[in-house]
C-alpha positions as CSV (number, residue, x, y, z in Angstrom):
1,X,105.5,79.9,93.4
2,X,107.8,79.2,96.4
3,X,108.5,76.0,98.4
4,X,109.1,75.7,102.5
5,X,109.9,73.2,104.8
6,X,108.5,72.9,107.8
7,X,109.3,70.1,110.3
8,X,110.9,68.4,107.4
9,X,107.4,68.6,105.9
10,X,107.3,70.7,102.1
11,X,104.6,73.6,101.5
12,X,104.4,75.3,98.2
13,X,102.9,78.9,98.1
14,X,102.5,82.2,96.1
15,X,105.3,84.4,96.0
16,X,103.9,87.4,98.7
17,X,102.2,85.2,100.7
18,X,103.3,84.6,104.9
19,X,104.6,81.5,106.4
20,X,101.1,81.5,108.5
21,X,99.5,82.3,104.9
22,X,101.1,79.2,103.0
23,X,100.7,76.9,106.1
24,X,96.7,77.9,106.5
25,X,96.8,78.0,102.5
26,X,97.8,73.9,102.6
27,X,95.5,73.1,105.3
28,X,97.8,73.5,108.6
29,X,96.4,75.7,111.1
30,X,98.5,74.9,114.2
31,X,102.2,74.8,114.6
32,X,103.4,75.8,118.2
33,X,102.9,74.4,121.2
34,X,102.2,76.4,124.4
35,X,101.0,75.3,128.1
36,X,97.3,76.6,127.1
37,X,97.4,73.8,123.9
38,X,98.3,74.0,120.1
39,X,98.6,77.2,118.7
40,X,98.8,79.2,114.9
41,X,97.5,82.4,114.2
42,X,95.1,84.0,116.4
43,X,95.0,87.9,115.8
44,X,97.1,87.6,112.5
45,X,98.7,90.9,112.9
46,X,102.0,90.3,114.7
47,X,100.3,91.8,118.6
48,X,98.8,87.6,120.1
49,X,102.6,86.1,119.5
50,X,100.6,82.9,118.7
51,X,102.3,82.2,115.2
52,X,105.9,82.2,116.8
53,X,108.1,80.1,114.5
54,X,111.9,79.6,113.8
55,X,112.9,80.8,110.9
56,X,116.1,79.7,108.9
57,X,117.5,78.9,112.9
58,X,116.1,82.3,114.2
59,X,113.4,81.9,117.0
60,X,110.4,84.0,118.0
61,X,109.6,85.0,114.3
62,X,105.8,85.8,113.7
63,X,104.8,83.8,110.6
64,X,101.7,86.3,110.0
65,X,104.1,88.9,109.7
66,X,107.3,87.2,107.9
67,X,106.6,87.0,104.1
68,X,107.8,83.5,103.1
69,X,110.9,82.9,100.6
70,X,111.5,80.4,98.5
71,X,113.6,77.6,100.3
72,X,113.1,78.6,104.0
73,X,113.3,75.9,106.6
74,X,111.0,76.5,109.3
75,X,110.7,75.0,112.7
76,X,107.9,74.8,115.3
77,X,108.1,76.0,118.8
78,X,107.2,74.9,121.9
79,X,106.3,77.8,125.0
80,X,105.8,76.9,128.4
């Protein structure tokens, strides 16, 4: 098992498993905000941009694609 924080809020997944995958897992199926609303994963293969997080102070990183590890601190985004 593996713990993140995302906006200061803890999530506890299966080693493997995506940021988007651990957030979707707990329940949480929106984490960015953009001018067309809220937004999480839409295509879930890293080509929509729609799961864009920050990542350990890193922006723009797809959480369908990243693989979650253990004490991450994630960050949502807001797009205009």
């Amino acid at each position: 098992m593996i713990s993140i924080t995302v906006d200061e809020e803890w999530f506890e997944g299966r080693d493997g498993q995506t940021i988007a995958g651990v957030l979707i897992g707990s329940g949480r199926i929106t984490w960015r905000t953009a001018q067309t609303g809220e937004r999480g994963v839409f295509c879930g293969i890293g080509v929509c941009h729609d799961c864009l997080v920050t990542v350990n102070g890193l922006p723009g990183v797809r959480a369908c694609q990243r693989t979650a590890g253990d004490g991450d601190v994630i960050e949502s985004e807001v797009r205009a």
